[in-house]
VODREN-252889 format. One record per atom (N, C-alpha, C): x, y, z. Coordinates in pm, whole numbers, padded with zeros to 5 digits, always signed. Example, Ala and Ser with C-alpha at 12.3 -4.5 7.8 and 13.67 -1.06 7.14 Angstrom:
BEGIN
+01319-00569+00780
+01230-00450+00780
+01320-00330+00780
+01285-00225+00708
+01367-00106+00714
+01290+00003+00787
END
This chain:
BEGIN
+08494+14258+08419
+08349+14261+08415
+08307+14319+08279
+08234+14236+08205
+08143+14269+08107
+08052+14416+08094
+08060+14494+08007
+08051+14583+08017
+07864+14530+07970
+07750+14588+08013
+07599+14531+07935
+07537+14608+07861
+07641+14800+07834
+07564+14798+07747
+07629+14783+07593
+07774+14804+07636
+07857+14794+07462
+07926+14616+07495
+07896+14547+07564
+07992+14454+07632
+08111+14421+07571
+08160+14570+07602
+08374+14579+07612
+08387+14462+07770
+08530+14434+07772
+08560+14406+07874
+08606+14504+07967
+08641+14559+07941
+08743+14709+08003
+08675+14778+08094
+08608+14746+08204
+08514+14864+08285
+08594+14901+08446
+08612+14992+08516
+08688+15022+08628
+08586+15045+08753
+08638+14993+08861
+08577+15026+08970
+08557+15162+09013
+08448+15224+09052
+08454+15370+09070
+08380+15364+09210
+08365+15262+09291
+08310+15307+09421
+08237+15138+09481
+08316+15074+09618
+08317+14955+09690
+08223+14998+09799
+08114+14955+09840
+08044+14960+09946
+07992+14792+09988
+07993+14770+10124
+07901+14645+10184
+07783+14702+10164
+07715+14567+10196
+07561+14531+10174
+07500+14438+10206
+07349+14474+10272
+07304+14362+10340
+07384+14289+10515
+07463+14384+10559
+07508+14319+10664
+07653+14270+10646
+07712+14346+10535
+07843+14255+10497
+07845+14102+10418
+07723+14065+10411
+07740+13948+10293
+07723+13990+10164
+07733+14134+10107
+07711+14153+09998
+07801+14281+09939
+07834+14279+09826
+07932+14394+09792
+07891+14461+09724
+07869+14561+09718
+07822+14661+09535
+07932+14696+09483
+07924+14719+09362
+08023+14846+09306
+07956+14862+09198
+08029+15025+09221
+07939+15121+09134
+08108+15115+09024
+08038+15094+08865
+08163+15056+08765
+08173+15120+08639
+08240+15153+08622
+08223+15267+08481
+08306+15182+08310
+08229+15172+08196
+08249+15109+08131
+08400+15231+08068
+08528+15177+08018
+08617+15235+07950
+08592+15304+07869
+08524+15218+07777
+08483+15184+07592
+08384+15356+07597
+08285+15288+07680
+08103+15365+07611
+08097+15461+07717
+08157+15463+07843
+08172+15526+07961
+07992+15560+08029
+07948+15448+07988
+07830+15385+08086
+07870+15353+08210
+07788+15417+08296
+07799+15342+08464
+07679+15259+08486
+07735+15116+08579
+07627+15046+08618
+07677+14999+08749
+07622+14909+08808
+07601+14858+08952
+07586+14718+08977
+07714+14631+09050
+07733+14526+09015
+07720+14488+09162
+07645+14351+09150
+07703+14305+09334
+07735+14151+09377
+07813+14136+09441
+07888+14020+09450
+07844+13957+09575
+07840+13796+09610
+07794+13762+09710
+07844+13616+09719
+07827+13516+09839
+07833+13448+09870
+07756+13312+09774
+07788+13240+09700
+07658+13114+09625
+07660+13040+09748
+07540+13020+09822
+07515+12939+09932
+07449+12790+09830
+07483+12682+09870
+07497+12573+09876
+07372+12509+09870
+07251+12564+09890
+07152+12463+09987
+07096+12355+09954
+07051+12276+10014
+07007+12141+10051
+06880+12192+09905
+06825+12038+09857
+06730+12022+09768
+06579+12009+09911
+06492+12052+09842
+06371+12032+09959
+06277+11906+09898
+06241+11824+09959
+06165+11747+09968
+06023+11744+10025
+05908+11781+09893
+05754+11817+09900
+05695+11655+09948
+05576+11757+10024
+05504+11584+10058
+05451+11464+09949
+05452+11510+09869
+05446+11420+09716
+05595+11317+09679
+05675+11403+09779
+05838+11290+09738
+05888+11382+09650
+05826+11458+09570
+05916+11536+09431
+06061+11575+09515
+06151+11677+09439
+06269+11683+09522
+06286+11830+09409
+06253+11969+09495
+06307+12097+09404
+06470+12166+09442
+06526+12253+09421
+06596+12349+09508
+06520+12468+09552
+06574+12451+09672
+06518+12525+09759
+06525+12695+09708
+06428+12758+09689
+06376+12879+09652
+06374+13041+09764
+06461+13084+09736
+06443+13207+09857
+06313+13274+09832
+06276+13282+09689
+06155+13380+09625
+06059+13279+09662
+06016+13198+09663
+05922+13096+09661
+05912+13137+09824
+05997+13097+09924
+05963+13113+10046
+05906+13276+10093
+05953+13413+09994
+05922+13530+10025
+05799+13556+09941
+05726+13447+09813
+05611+13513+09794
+05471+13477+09914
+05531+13322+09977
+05437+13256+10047
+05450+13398+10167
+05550+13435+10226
+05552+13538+10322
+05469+13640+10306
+05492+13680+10159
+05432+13838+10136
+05334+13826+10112
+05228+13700+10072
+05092+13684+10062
+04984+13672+10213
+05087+13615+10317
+05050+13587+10447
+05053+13742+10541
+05140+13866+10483
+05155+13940+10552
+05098+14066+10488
+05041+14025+10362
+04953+14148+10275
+04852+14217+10386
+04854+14383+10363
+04787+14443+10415
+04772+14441+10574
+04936+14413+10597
+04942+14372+10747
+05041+14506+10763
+05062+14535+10894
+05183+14644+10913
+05332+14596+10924
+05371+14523+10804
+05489+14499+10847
+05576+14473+10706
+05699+14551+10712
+05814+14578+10627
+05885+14476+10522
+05915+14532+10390
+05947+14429+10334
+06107+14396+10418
+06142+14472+10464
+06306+14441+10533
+06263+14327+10623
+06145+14340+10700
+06148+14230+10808
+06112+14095+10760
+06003+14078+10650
+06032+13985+10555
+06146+13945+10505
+06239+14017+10419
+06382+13986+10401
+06451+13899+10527
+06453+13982+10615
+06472+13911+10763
+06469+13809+10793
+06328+13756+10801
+06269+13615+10806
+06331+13512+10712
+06315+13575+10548
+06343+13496+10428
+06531+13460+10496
+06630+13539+10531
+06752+13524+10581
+06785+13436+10681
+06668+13419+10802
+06749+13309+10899
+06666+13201+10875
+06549+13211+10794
+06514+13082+10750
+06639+12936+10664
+06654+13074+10541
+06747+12999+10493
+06894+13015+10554
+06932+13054+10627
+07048+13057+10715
+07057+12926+10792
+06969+12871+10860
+06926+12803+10949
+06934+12677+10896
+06896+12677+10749
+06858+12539+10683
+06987+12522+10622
+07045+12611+10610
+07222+12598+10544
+07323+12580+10685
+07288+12564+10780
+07373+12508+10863
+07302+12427+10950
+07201+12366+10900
+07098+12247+10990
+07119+12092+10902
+07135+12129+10775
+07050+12073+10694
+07161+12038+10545
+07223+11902+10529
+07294+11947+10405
+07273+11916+10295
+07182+11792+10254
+07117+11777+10150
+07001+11784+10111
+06947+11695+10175
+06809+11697+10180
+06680+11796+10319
+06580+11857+10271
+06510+11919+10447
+06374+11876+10354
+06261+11849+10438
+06136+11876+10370
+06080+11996+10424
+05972+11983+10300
+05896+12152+10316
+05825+12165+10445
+05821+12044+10517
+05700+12064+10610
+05841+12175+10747
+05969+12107+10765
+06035+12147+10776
+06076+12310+10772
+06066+12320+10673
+06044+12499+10590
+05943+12552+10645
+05847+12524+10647
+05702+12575+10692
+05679+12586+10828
+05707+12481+10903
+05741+12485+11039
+05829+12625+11086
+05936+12581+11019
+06018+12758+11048
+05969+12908+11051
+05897+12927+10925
+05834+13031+10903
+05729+13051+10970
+05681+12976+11027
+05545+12936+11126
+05549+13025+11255
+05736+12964+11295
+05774+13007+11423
+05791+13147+11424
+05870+13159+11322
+05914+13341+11281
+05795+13402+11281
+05699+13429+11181
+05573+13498+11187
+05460+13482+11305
+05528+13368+11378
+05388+13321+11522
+05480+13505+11618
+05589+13536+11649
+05602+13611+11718
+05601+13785+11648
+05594+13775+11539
+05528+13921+11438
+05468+13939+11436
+05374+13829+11382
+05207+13909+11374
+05095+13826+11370
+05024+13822+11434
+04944+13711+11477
+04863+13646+11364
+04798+13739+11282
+04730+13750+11153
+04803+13660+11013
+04893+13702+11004
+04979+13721+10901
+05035+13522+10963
+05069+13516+11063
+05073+13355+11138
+04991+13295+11113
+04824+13338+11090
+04709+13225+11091
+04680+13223+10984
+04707+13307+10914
+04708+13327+10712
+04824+13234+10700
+04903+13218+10741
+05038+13143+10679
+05008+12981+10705
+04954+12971+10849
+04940+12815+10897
+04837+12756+10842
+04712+12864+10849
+04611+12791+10710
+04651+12770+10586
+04757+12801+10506
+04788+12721+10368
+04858+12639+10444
+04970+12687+10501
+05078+12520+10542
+05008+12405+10552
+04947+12398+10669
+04838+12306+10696
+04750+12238+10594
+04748+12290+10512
+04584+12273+10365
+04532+12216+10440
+04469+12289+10511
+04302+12246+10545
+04183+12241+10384
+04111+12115+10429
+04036+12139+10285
+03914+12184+10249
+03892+12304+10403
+03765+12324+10417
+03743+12401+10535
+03668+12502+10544
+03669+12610+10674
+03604+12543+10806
+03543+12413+10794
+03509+12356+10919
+03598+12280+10975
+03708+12216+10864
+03846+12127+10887
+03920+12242+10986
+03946+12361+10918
+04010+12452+10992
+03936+12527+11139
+03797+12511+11115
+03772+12575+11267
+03731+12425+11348
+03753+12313+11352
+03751+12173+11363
+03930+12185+11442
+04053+12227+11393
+04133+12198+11463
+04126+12313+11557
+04094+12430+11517
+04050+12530+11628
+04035+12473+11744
+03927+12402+11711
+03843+12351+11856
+03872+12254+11917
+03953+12186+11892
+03998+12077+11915
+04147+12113+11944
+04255+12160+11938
+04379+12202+11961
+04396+12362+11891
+04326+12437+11963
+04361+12594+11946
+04554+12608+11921
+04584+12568+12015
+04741+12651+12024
+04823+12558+11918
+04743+12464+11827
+04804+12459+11705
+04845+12570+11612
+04716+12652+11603
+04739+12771+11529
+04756+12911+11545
+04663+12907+11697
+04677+13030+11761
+04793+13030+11873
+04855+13188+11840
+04990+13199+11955
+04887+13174+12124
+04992+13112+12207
+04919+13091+12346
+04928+13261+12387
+04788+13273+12475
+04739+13397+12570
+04663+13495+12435
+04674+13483+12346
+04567+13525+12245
+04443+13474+12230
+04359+13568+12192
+04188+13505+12198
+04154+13564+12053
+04136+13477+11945
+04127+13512+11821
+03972+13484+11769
+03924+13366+11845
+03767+13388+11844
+03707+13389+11972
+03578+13420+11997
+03521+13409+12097
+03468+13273+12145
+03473+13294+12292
+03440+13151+12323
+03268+13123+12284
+03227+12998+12316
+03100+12941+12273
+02994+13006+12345
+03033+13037+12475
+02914+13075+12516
+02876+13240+12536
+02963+13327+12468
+02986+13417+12453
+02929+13468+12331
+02845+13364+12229
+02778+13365+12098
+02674+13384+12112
+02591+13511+11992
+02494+13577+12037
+02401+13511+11898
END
């Protein structure tokens, strides 16, 4: 291992720990040369499938891309970046043993849909209103009314009914 700050080659292991559940290794490594310590971690290169956007384009599939859409849907909500991590993990877990070349996003979105429909209800109807692109707040209270348990988890009451309007 490359040493980053004199980059000698010569650096020694000074301490092996797991991470993340055992898919991940640290070590803590001490350079020979400059006798700098740094922190290295080793992992699995997962494979995954290219995603396919409703336009046809064709990207690789993005762990960060799927955790900023998360962390924008769950802003100012009570809930952990670990459980995000979480989500971001069997999402793409799921799609690496579902899925081997090709998945589309609607696919992706669907997933995360399911994961956040049983976390947090909020943070679910923030997420399904971008998935969805509705192109307009009557489009979106239009499927409301017309198929609620599209967006809302069933036995939740997220608006009031009609005749209950004052």
């Amino acid at each position: 291992m490359k040493c980053p700050y004199c980059q000698a080659q010569d650096t020694r292991v000074l301490d092996t720990r797991m991470h993340k559940g055992g898919e991940q290794i640290r070590r803590r490594r001490e350079c020979i040369q400059c006798k700098s310590r740094f922190t290295t971690q080793e992992g699995l290169l997962e494979d995954l499938p290219f995603i396919v956007k409703k336009d046809g384009r064709r990207e690789p599939f993005s762990k960060e891309k799927v955790m900023r859409g998360i962390q924008a849907s769950c802003q100012k909500r009570p809930i952990s970046l670990s459980e995000i991590e979480q989500i971001v993990d069997r999402v793409s877990r799921s799609i690496l043993n579902r899925y081997e070349k090709e998945v589309s996003s609607g696919v992706i979105g669907q997933m995360v849909i399911d994961e956040l429909r049983s976390l947090d209800d909020v943070a679910y109807i923030r997420f399904a209103s971008v998935y969805k692109s509705f192109r307009d707040l009557d489009e979106f209270l239009e499927t409301l009314e017309s198929n609620p348990e599209s967006l809302v988890p069933q036995g939740n009451k997220v608006f009031r009914e009609k005749n209950n309007e004052s």
